[in-house]
Backbone as CSV, one residue per row, in Angstrom:
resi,resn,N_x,N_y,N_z,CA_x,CA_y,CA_z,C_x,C_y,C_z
1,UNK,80.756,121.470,121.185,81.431,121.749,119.917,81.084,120.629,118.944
2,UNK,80.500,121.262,117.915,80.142,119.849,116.706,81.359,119.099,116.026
3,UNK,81.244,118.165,115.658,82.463,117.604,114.893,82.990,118.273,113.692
4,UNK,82.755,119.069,113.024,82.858,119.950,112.172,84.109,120.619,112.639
5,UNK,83.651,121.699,113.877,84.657,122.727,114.282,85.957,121.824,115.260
6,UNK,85.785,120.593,115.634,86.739,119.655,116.179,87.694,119.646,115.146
7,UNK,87.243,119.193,114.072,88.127,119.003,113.094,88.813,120.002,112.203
8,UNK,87.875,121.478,112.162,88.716,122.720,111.837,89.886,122.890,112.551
9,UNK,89.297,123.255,114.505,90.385,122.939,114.895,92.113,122.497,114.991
10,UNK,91.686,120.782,114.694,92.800,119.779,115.136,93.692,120.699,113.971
11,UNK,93.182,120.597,112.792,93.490,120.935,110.832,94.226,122.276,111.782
12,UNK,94.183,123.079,111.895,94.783,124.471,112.647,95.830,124.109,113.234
13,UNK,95.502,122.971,114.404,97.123,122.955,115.001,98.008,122.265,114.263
14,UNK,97.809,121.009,113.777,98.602,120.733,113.022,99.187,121.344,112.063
15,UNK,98.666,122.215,111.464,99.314,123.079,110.342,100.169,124.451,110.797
16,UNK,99.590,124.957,112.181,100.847,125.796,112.797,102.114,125.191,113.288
17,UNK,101.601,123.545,113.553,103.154,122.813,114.562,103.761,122.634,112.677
18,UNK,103.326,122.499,111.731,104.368,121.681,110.628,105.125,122.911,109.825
19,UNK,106.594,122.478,110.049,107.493,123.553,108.971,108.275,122.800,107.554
20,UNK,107.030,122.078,107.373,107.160,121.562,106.032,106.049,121.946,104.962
21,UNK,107.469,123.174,104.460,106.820,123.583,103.349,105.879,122.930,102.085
22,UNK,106.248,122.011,101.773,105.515,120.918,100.395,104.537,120.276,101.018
23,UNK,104.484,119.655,102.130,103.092,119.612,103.007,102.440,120.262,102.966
24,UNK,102.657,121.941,103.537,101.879,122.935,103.630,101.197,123.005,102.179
25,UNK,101.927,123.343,101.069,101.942,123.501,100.018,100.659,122.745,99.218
26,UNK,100.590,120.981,99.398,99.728,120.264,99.282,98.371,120.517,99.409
27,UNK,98.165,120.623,101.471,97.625,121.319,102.116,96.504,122.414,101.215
28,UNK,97.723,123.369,101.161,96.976,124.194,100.641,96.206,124.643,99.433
29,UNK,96.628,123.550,98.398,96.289,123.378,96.852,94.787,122.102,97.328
30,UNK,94.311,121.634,98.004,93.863,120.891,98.332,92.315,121.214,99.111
31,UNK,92.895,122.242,100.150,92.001,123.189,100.587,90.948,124.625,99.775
32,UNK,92.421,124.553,99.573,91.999,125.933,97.831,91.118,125.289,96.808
33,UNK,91.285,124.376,96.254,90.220,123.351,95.239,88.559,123.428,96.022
34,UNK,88.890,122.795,96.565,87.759,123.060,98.293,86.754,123.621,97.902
35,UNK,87.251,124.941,98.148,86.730,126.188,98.365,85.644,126.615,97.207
36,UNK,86.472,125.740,95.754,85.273,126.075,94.321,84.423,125.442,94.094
37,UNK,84.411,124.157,95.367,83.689,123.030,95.471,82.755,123.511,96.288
38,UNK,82.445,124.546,97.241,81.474,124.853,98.502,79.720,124.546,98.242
39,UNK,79.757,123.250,99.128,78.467,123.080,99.115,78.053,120.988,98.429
40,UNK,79.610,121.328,97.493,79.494,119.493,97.122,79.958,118.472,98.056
41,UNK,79.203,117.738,98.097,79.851,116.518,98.625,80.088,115.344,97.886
42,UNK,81.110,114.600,98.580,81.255,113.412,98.049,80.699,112.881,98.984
43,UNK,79.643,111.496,98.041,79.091,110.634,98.931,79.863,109.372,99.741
44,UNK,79.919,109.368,100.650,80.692,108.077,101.745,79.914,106.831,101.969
45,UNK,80.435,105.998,101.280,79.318,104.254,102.265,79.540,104.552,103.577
46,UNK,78.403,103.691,104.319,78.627,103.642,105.555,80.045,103.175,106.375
47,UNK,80.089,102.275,105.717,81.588,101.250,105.734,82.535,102.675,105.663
48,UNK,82.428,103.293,104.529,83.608,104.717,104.285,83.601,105.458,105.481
49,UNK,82.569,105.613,105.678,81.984,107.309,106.797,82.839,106.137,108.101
50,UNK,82.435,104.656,108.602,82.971,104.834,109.748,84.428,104.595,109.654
51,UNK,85.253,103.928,108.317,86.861,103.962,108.874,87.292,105.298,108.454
52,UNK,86.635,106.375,108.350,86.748,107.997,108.292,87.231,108.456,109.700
53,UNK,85.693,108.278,110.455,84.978,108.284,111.381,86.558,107.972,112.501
54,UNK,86.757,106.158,112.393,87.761,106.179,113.450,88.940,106.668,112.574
55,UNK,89.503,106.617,111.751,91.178,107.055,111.600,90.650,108.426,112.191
56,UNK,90.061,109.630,112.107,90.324,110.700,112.762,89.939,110.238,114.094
57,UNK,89.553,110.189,114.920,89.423,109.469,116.232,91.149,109.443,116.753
58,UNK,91.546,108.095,116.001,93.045,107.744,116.453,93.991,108.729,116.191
59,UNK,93.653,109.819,114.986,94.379,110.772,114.613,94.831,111.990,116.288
60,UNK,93.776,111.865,116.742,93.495,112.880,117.760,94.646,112.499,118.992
61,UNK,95.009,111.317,119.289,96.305,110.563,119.865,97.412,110.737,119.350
62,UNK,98.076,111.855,119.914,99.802,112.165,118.808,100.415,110.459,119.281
63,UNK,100.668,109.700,119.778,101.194,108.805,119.630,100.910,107.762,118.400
64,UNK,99.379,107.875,117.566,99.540,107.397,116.398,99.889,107.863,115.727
65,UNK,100.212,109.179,115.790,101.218,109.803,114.663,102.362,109.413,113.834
66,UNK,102.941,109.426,112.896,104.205,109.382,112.347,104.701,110.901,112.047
67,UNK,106.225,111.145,112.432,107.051,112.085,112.358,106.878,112.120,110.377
68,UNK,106.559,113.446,110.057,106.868,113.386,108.528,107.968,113.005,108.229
69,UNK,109.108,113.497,108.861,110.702,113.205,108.562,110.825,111.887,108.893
70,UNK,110.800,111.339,109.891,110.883,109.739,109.973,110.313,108.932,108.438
71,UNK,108.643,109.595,108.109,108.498,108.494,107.499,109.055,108.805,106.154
72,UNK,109.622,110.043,105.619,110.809,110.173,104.637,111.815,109.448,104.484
73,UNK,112.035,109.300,105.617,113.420,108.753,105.718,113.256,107.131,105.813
74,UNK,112.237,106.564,105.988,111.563,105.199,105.915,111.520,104.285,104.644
75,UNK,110.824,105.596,103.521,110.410,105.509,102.208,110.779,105.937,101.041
76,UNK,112.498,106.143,102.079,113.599,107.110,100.734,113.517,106.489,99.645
77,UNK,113.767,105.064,99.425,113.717,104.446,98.062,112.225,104.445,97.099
78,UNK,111.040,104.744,97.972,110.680,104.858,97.119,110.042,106.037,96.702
79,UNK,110.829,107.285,97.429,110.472,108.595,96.758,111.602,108.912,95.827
80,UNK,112.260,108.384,95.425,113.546,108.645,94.732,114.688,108.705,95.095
81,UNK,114.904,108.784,96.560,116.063,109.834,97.162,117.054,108.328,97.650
């Protein structure tokens, strides 16, 4: 499996496990832009491509994860709430 479809993938489960709507929402305004973009890239330094490279790596370990709600509730002051 190429790294491509790894990462379609992971993008799949995570987005069936999350029932946060404004995530999704993001998500999906984000993906949708995407789509009018097919075929551009943005260019990455090497330096870019590899701390890309590992944060998805570590991403793939739910223990580096953060709970969305935890980190809400972390950064209440400075989302407004």
């Amino acid at each position: 499996m190429d790294n491509k479809q790894k990462i379609k993938d992971s993008l799949h489960k995570l987005i069936e496990r999350s029932n946060n709507e404004y995530l999704l929402g993001i998500v999906y305004q984000v993906l949708n832009r995407d789509a009018g973009m097919e075929g551009t890239t943005i260019p990455l330094t090497e330096e870019q491509q590899k701390e890309l490279d590992q944060a998805y790596q570590e991403s793939l370990d739910e223990s580096n994860l953060i709970d969305f709600e935890d980190l809400k509730e972390k950064n209440a002051k400075w989302l407004g709430k």
